[in-house]
C-alpha positions in Angstrom: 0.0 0.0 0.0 2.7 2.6 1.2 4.5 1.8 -2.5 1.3 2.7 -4.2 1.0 5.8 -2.1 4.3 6.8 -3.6 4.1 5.9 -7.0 0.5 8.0 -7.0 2.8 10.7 -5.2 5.5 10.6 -7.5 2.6 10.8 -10.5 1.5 13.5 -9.3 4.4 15.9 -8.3 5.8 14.6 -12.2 2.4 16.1 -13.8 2.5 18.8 -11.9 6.3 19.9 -13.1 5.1 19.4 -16.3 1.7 21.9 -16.2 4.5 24.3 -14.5 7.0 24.6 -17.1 4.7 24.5 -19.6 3.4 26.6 -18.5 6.6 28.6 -18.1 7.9 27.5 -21.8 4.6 28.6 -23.5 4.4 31.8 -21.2 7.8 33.1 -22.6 7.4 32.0 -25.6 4.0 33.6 -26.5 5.3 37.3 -24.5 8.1 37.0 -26.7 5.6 37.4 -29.5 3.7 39.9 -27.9 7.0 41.8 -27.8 7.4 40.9 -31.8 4.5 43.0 -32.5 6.0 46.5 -31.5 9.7 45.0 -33.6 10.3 43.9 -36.8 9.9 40.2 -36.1 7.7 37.1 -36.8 5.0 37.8 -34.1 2.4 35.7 -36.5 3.8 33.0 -36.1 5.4 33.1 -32.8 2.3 33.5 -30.3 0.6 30.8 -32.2 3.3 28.8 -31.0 4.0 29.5 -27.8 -0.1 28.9 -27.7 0.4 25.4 -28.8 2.5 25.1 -26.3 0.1 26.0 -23.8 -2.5 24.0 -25.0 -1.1 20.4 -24.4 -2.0 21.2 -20.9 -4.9 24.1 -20.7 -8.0 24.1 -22.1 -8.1 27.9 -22.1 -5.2 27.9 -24.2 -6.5 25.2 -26.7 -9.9 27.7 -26.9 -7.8 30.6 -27.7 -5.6 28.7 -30.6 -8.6 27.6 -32.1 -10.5 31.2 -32.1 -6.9 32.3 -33.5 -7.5 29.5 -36.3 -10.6 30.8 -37.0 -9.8 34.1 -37.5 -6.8 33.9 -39.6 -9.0 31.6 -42.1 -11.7 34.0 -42.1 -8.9 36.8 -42.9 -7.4 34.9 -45.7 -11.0 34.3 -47.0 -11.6 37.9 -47.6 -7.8 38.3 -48.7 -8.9 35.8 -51.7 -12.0 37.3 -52.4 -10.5 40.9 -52.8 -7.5 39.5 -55.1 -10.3 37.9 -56.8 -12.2 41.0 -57.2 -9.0 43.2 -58.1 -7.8 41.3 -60.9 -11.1 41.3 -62.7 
């Protein structure tokens, strides 16, 4: 009993180290984007990124990637359909 105690123990502290430097990683990774914006830099493509991060373990992050999805396809929709109109 007392090794199952600490196998559920050690499962638990591991996930937990994981979720925080995910966490941590994605954090970073997506305020580095943030600070793209205002430089010349790949801020696009970085935040998305650093939001995949954060989604292998939050749900809000996964939410947020997928609105970002959304958007960018609607964007390049109306992109298309302007190129479409301008070359007529």
């Amino acid at each position: 009993m007392l090794d199952l105690y600490k196998q559920l123990k050690r499962f638990f502290v591991y996930k937990q180290l994981k979720r925080f430097f995910v966490l941590l990683v994605g954090s970073i990774i997506v305020l580095v984007g943030v600070f793209l914006i205002f430089t010349p830099g790949p801020a696009i493509i970085v935040i998305p990124f650093g939001l995949a991060i954060l989604a292998t373990e939050f749900s809000w992050a996964k939410s947020l990637l997928k609105k970002f999805k959304n958007k960018t396809s609607e964007i390049s929709r109306g992109a298309k359909e302007v190129l479409k109109k301008t070359k007529r």
